[in-house]
Predicted model as a PDB file, atoms N, CA, C, CB and O in Angstrom, pLDDT in the B-factor column:
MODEL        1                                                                  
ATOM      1  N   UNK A   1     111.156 106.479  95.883  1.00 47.00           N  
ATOM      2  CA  UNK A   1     112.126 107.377  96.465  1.00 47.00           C  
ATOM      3  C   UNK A   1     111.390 108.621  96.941  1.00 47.00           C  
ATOM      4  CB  UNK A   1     113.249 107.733  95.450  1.00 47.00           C  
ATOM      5  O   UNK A   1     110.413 109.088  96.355  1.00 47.00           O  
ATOM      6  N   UNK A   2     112.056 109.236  98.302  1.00 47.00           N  
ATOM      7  CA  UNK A   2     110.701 110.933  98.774  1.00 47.00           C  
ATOM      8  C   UNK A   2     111.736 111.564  98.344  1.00 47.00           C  
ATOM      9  CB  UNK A   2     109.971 111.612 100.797  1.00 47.00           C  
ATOM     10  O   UNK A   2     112.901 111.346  98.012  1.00 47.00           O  
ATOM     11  N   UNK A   3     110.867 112.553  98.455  1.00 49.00           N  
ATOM     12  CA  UNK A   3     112.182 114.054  98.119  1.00 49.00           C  
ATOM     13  C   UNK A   3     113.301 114.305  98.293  1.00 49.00           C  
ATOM     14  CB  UNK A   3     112.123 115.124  98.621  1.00 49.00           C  
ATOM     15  O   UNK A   3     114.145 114.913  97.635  1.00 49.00           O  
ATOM     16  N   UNK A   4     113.298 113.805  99.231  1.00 51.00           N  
ATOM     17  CA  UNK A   4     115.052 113.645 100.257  1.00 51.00           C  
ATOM     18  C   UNK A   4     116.129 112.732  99.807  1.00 51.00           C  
ATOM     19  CB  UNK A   4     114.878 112.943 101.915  1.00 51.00           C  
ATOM     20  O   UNK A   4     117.259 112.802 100.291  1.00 51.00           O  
ATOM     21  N   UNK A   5     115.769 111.779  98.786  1.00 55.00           N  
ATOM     22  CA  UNK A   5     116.457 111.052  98.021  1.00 55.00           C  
ATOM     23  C   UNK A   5     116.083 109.605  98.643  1.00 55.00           C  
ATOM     24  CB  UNK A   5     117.959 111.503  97.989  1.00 55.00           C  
ATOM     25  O   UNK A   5     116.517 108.580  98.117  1.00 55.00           O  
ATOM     26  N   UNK A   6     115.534 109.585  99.403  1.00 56.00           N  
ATOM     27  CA  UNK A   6     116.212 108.111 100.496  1.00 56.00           C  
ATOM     28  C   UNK A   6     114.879 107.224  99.917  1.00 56.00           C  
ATOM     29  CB  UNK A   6     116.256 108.374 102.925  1.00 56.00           C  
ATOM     30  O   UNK A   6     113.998 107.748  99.236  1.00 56.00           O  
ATOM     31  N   UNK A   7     114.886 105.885 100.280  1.00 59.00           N  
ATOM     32  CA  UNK A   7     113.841 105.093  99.582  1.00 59.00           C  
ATOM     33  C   UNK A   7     112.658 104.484 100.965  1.00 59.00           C  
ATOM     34  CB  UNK A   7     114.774 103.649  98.614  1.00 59.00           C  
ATOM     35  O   UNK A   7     112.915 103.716 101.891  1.00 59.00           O  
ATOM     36  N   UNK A   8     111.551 105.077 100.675  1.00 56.00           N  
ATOM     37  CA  UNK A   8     110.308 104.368 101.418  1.00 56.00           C  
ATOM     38  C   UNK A   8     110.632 102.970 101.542  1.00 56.00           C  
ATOM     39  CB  UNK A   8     108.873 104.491 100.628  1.00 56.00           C  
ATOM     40  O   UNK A   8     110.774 102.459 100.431  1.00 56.00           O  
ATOM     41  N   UNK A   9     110.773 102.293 102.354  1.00 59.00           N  
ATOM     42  CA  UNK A   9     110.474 100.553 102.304  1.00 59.00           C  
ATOM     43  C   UNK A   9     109.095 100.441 102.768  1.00 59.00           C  
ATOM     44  CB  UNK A   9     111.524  99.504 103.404  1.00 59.00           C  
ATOM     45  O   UNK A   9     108.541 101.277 103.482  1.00 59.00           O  
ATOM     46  N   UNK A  10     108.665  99.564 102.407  1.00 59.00           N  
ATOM     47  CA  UNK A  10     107.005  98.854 102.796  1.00 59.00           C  
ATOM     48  C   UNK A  10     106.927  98.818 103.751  1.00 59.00           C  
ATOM     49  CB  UNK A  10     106.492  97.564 102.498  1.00 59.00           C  
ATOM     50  O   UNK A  10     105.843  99.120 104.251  1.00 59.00           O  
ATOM     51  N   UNK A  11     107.910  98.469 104.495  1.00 61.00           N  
ATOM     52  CA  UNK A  11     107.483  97.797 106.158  1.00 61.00           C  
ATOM     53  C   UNK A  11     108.471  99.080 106.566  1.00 61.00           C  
ATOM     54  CB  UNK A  11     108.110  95.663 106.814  1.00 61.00           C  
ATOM     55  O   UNK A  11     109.560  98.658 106.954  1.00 61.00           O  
ATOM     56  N   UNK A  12     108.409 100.041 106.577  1.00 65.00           N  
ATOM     57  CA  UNK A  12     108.935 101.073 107.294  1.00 65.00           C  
ATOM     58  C   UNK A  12     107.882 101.710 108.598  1.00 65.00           C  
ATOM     59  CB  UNK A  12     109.285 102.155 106.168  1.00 65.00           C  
ATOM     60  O   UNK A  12     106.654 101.721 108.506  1.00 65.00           O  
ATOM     61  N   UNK A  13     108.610 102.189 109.723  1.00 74.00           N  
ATOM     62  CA  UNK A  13     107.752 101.899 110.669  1.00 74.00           C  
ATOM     63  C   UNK A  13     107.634 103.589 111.175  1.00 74.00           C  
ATOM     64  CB  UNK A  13     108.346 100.633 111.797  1.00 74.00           C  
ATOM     65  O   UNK A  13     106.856 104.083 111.992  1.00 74.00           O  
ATOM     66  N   UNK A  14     108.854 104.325 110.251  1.00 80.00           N  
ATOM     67  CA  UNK A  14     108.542 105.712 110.396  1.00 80.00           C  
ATOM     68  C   UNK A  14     108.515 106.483 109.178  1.00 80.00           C  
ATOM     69  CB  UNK A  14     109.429 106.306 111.256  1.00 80.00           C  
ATOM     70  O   UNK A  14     109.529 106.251 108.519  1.00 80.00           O  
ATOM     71  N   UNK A  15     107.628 107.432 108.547  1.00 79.00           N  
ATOM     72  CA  UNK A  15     107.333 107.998 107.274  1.00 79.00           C  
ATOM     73  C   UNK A  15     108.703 108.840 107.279  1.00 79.00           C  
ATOM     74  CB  UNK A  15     105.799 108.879 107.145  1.00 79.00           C  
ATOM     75  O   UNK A  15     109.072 109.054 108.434  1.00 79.00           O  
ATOM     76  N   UNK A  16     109.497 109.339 106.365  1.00 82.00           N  
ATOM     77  CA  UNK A  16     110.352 110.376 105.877  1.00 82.00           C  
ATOM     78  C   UNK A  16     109.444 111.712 106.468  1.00 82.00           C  
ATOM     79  CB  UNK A  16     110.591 110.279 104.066  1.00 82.00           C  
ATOM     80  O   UNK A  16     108.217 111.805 106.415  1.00 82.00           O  
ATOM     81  N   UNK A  17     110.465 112.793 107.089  1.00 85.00           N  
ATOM     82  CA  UNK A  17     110.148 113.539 107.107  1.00 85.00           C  
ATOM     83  C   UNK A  17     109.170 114.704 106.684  1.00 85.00           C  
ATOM     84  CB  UNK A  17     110.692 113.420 107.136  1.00 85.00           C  
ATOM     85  O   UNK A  17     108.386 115.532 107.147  1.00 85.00           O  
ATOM     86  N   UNK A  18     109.582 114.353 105.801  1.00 87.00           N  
ATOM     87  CA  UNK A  18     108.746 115.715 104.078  1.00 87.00           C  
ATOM     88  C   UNK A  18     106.763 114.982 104.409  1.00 87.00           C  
ATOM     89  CB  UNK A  18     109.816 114.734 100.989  1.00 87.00           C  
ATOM     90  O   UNK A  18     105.767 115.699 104.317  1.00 87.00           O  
ATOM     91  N   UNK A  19     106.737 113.528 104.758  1.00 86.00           N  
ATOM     92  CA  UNK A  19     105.185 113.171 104.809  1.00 86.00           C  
ATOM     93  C   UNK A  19     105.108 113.449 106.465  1.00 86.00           C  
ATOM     94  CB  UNK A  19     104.698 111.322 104.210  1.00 86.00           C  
ATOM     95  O   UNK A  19     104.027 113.805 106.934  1.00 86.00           O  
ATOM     96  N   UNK A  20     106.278 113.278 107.342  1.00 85.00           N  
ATOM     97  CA  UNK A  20     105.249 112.904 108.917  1.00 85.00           C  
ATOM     98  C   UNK A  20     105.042 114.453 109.201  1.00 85.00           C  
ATOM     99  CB  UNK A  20     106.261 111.872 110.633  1.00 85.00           C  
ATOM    100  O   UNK A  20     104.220 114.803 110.047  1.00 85.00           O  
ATOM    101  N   UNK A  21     105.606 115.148 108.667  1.00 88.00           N  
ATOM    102  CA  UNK A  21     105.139 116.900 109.091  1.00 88.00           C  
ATOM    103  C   UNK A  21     103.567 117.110 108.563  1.00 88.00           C  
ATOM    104  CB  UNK A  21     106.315 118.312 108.069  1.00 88.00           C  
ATOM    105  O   UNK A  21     102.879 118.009 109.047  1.00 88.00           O  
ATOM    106  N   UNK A  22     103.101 116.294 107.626  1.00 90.00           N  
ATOM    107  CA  UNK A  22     101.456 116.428 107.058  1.00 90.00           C  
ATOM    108  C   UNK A  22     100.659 115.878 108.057  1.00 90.00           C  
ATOM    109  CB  UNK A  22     101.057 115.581 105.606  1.00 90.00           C  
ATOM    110  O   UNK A  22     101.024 114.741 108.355  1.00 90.00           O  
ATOM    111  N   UNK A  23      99.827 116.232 108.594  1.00 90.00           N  
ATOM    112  CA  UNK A  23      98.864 116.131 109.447  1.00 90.00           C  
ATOM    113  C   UNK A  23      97.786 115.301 108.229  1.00 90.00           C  
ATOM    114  CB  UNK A  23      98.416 117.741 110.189  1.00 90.00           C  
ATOM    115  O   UNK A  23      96.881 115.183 109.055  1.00 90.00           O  
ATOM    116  N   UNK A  24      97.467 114.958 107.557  1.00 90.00           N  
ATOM    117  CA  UNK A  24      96.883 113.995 106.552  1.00 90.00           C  
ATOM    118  C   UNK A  24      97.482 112.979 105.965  1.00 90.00           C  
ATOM    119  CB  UNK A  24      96.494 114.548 105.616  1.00 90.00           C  
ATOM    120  O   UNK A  24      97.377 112.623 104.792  1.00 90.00           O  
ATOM    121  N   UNK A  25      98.161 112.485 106.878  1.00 85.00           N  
ATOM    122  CA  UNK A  25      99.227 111.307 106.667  1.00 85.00           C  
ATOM    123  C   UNK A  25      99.134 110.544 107.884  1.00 85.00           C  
ATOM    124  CB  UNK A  25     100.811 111.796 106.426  1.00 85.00           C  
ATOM    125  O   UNK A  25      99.126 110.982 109.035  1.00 85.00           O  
ATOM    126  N   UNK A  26      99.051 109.075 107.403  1.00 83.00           N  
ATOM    127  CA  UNK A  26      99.281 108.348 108.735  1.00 83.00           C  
ATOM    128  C   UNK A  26      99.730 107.015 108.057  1.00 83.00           C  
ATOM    129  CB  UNK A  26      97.847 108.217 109.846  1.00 83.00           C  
ATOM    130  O   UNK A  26      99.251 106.554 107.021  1.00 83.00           O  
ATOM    131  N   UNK A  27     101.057 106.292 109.059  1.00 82.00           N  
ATOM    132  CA  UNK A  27     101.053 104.996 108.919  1.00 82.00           C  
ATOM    133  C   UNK A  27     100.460 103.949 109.159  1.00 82.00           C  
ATOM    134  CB  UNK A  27     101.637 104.778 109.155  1.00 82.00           C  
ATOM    135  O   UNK A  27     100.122 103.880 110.341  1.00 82.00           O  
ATOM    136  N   UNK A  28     100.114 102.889 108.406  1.00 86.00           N  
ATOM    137  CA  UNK A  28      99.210 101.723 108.835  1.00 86.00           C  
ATOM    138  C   UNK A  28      99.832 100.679 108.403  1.00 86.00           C  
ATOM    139  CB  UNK A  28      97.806 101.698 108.338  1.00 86.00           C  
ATOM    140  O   UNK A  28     100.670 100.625 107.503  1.00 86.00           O  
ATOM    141  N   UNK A  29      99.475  99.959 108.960  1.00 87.00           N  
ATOM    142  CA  UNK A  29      99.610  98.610 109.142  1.00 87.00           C  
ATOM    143  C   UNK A  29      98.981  97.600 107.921  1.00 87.00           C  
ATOM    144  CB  UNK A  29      98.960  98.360 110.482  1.00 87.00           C  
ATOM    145  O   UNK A  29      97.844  97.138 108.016  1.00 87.00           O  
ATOM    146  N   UNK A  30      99.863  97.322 106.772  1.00 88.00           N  
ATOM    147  CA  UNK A  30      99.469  96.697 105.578  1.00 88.00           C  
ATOM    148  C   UNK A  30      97.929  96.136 105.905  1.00 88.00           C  
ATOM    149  CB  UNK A  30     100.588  95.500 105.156  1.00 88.00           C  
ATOM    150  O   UNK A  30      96.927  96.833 105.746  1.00 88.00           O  
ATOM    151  N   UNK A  31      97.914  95.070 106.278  1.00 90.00           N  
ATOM    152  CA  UNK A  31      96.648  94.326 106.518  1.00 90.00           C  
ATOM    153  C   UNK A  31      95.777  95.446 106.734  1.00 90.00           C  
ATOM    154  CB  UNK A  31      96.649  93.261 107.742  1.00 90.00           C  
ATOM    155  O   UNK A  31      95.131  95.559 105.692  1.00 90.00           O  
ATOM    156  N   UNK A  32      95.421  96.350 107.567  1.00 92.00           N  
ATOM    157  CA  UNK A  32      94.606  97.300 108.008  1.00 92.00           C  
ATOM    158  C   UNK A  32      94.331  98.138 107.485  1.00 92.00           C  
ATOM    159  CB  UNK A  32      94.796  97.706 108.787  1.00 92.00           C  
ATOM    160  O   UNK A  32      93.365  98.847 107.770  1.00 92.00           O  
ATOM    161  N   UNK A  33      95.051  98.298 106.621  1.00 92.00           N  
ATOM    162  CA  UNK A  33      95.080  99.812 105.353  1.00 92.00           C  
ATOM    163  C   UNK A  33      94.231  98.745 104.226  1.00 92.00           C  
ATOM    164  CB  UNK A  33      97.339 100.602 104.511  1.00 92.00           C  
ATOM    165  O   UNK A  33      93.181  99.123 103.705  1.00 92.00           O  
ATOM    166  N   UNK A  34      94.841  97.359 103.928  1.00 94.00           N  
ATOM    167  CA  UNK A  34      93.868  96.452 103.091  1.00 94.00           C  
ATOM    168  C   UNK A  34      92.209  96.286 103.647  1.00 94.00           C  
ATOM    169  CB  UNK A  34      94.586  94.902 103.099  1.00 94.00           C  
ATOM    170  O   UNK A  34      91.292  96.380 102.830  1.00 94.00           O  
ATOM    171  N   UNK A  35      91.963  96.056 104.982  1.00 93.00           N  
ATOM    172  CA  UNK A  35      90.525  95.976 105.566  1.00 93.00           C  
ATOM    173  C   UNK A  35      89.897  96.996 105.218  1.00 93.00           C  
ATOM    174  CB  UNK A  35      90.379  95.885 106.970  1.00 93.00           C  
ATOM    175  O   UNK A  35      88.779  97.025 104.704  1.00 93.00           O  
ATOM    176  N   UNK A  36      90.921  98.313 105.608  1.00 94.00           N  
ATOM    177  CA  UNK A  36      89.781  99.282 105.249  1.00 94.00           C  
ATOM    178  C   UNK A  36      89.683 100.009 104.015  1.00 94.00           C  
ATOM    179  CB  UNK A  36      89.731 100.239 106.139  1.00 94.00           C  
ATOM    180  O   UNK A  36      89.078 101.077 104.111  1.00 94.00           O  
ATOM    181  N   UNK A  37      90.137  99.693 102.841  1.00 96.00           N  
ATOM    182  CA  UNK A  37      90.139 100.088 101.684  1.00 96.00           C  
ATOM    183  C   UNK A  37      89.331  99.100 101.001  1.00 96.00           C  
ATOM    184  CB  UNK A  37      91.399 100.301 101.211  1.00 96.00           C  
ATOM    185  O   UNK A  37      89.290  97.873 101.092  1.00 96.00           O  
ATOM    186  N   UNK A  38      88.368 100.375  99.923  1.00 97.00           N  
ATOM    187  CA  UNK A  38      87.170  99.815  99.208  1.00 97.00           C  
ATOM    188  C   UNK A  38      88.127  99.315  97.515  1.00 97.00           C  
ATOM    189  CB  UNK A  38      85.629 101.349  99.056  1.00 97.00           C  
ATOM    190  O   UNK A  38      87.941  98.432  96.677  1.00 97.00           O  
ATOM    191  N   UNK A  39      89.054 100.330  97.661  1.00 97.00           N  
ATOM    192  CA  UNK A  39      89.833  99.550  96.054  1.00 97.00           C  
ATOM    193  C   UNK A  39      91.537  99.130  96.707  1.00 97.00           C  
ATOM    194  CB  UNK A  39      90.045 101.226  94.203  1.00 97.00           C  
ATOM    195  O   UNK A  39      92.232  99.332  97.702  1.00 97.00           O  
ATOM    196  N   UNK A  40      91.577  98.563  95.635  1.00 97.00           N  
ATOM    197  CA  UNK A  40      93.394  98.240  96.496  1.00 97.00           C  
ATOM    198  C   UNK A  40      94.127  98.095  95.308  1.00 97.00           C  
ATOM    199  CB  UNK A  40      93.734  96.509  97.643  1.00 97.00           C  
ATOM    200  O   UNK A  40      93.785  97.333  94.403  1.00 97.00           O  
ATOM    201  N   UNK A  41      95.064  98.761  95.287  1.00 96.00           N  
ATOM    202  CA  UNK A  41      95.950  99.122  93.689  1.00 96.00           C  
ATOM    203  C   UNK A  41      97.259  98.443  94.107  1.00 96.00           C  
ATOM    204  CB  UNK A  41      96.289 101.128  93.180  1.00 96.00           C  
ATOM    205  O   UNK A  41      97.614  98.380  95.284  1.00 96.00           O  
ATOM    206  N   UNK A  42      98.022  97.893  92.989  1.00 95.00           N  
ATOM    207  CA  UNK A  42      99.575  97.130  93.612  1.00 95.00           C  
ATOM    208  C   UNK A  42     100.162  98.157  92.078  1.00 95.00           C  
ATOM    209  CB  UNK A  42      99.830  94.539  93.606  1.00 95.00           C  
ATOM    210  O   UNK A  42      99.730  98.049  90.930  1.00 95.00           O  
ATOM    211  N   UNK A  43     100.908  98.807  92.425  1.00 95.00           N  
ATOM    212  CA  UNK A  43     101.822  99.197  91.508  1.00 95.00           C  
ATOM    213  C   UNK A  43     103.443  99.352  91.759  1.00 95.00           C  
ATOM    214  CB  UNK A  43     101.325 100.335  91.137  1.00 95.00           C  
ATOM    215  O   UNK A  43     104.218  99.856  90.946  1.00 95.00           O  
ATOM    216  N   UNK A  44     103.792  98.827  93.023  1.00 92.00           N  
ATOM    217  CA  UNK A  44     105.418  98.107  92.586  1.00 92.00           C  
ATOM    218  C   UNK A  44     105.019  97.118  93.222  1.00 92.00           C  
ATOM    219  CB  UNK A  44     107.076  98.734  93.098  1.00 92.00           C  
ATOM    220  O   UNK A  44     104.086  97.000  94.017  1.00 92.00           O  
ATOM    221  N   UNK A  45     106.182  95.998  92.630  1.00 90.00           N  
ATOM    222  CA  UNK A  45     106.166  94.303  93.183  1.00 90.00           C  
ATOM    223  C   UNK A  45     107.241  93.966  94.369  1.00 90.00           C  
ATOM    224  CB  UNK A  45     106.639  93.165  91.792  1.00 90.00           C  
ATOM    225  O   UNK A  45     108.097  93.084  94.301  1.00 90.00           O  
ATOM    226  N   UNK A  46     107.030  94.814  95.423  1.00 88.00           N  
ATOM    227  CA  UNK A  46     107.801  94.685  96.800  1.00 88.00           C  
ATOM    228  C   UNK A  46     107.119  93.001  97.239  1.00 88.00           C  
ATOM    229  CB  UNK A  46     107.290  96.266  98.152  1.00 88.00           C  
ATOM    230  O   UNK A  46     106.122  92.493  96.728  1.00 88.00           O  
ATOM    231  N   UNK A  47     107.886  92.471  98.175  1.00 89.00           N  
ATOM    232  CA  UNK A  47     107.900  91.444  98.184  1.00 89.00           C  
ATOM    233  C   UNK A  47     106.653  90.810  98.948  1.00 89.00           C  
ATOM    234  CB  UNK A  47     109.036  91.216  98.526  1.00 89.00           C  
ATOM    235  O   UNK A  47     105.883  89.865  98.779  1.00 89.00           O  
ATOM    236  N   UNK A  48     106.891  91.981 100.020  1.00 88.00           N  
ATOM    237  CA  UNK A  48     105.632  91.749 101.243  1.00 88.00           C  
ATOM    238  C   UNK A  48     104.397  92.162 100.719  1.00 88.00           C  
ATOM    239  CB  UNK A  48     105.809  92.660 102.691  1.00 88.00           C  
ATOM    240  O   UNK A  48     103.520  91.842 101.522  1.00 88.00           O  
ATOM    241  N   UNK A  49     103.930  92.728  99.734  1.00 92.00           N  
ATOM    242  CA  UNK A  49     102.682  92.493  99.050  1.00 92.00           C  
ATOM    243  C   UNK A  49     102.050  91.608  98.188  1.00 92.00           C  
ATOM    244  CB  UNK A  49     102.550  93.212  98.570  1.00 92.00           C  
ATOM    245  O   UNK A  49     100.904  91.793  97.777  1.00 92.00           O  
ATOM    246  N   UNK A  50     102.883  90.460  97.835  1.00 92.00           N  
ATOM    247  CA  UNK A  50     102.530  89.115  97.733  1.00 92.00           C  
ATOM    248  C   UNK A  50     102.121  88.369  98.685  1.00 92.00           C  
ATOM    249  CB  UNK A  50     103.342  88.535  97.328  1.00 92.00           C  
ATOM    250  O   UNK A  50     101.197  87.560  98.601  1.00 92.00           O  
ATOM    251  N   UNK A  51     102.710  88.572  99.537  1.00 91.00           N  
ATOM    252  CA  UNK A  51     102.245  87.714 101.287  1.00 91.00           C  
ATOM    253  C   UNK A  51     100.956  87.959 101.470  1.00 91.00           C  
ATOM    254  CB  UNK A  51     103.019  88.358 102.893  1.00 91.00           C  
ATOM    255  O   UNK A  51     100.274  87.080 101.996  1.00 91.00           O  
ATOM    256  N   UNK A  52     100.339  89.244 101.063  1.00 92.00           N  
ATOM    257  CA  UNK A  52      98.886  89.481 101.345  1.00 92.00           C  
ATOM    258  C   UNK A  52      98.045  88.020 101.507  1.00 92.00           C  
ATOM    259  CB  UNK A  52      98.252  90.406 100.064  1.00 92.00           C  
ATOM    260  O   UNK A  52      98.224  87.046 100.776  1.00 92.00           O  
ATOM    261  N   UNK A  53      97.135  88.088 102.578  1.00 92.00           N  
ATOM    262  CA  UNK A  53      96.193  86.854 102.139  1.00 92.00           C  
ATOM    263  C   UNK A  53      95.291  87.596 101.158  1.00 92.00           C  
ATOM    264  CB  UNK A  53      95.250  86.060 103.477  1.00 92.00           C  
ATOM    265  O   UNK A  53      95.309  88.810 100.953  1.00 92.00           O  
ATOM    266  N   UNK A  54      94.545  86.744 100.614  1.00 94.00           N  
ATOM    267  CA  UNK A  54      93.790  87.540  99.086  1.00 94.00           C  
ATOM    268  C   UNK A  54      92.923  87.412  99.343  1.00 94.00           C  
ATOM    269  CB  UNK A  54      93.823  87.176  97.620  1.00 94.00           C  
ATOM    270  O   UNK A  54      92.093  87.678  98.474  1.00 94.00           O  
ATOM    271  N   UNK A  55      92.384  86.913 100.712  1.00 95.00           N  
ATOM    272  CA  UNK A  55      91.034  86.408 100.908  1.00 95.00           C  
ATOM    273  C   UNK A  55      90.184  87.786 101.353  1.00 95.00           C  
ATOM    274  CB  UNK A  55      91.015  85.122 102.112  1.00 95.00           C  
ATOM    275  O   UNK A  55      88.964  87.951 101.329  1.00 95.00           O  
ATOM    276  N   UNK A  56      91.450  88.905 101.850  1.00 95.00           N  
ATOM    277  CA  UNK A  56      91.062  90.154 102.272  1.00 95.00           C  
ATOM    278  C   UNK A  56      90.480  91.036 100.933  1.00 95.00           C  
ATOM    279  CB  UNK A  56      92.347  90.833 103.012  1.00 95.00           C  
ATOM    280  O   UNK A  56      90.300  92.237 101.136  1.00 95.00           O  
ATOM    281  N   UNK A  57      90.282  90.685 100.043  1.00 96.00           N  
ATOM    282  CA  UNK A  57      90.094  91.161  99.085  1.00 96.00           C  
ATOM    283  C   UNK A  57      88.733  91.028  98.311  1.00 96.00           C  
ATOM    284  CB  UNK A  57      91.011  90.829  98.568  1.00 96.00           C  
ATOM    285  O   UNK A  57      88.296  91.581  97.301  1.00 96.00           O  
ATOM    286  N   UNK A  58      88.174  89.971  99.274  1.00 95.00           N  
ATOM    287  CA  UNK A  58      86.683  89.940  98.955  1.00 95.00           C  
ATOM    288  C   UNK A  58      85.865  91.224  98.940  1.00 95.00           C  
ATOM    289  CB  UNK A  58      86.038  89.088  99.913  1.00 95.00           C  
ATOM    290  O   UNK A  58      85.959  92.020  99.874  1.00 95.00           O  
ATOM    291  N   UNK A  59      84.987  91.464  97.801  1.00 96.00           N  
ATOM    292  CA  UNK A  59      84.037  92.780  97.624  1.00 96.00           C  
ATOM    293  C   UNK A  59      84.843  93.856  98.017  1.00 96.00           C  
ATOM    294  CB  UNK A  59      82.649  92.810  98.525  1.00 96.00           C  
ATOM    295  O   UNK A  59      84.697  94.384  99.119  1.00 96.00           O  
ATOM    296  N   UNK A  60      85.832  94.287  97.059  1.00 97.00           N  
ATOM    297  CA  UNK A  60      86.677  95.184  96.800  1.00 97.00           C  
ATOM    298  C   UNK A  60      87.529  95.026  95.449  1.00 97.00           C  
ATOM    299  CB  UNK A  60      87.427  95.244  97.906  1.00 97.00           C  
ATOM    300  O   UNK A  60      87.995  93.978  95.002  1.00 97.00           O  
ATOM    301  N   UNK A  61      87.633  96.496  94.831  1.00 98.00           N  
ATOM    302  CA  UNK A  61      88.020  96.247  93.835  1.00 98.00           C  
ATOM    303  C   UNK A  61      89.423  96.494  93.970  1.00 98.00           C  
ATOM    304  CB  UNK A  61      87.356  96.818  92.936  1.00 98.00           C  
ATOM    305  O   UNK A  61      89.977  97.412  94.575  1.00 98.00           O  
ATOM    306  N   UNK A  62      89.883  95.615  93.369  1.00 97.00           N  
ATOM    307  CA  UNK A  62      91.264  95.143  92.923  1.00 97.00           C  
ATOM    308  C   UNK A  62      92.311  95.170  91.587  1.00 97.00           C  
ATOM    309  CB  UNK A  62      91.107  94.057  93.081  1.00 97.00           C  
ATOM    310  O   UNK A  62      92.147  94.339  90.693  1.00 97.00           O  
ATOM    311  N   UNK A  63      93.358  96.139  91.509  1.00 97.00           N  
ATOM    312  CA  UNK A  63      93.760  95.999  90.254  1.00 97.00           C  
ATOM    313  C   UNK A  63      95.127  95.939  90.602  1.00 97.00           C  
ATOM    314  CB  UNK A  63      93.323  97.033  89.257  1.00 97.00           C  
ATOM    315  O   UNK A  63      95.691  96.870  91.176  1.00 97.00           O  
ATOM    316  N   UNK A  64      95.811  94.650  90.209  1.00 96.00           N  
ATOM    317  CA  UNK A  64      97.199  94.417  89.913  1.00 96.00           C  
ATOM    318  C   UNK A  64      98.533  94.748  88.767  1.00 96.00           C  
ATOM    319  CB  UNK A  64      97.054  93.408  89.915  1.00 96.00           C  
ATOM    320  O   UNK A  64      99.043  93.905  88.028  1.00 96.00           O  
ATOM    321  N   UNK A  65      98.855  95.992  88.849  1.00 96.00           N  
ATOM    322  CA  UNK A  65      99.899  96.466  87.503  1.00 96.00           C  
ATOM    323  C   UNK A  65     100.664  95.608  87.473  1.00 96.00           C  
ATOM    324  CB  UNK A  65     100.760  97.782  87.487  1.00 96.00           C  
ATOM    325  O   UNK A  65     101.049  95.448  86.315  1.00 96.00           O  
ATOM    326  N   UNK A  66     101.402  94.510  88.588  1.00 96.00           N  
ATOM    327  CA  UNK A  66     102.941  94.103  88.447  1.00 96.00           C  
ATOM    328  C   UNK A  66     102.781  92.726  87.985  1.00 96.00           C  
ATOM    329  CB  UNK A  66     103.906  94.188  89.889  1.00 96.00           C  
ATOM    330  O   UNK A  66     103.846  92.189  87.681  1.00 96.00           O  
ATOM    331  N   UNK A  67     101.265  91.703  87.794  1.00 94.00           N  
ATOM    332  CA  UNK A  67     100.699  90.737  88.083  1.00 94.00           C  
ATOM    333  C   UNK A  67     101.494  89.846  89.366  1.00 94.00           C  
ATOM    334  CB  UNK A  67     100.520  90.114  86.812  1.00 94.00           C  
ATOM    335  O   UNK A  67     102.392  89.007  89.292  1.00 94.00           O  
ATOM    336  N   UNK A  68     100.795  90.380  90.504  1.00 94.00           N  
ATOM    337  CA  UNK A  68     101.554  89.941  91.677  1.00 94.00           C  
ATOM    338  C   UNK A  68     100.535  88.778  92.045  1.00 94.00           C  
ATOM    339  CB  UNK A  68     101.835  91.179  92.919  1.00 94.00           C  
ATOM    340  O   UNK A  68     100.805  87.600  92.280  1.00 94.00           O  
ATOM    341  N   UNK A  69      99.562  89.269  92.037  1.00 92.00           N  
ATOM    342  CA  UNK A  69      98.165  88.553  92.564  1.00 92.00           C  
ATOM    343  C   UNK A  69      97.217  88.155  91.394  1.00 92.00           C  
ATOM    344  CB  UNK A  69      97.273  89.606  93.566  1.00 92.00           C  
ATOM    345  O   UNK A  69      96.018  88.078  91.664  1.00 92.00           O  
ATOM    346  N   UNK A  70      97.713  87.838  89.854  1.00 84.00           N  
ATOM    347  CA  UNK A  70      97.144  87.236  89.102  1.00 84.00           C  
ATOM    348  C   UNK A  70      97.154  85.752  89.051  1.00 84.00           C  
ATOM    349  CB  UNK A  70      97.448  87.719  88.207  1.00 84.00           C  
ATOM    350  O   UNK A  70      96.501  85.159  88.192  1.00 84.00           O  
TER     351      UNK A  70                                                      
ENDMDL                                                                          
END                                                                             
């Protein structure tokens, strides 16, 4: 949930207000935010982060809280 009460979805295609006013904020594109990240953390079990292929996950560290990808 952001400040504003309302709930982030995963596949949201515009940030809540309170983040797109930060100039150190940007949206990406799941897969692409996965390529270019050296660790990759899952801490809620939204649905579309199971879909991940896992193969993107080679030589990167990986830690699953929800066991999504165990």
């Amino acid at each position: 949930m952001n400040s504003t009460g309302g709930d982030l979805d995963p596949v949201d295609r515009v940030p809540p207000s309170d983040l797109a006013a930060r100039a150190n904020v940007t949206l990406t594109d799941l897969n692409d935010a996965v390529k270019a990240a050296d660790i990759v953390l899952l801490l809620v079990d939204h649905t579309e982060f199971g879909r991940i292929d896992r193969s993107q996950f080679a030589q990167k560290i990986v830690h699953d809280t929800r066991g999504v990808w165990n």
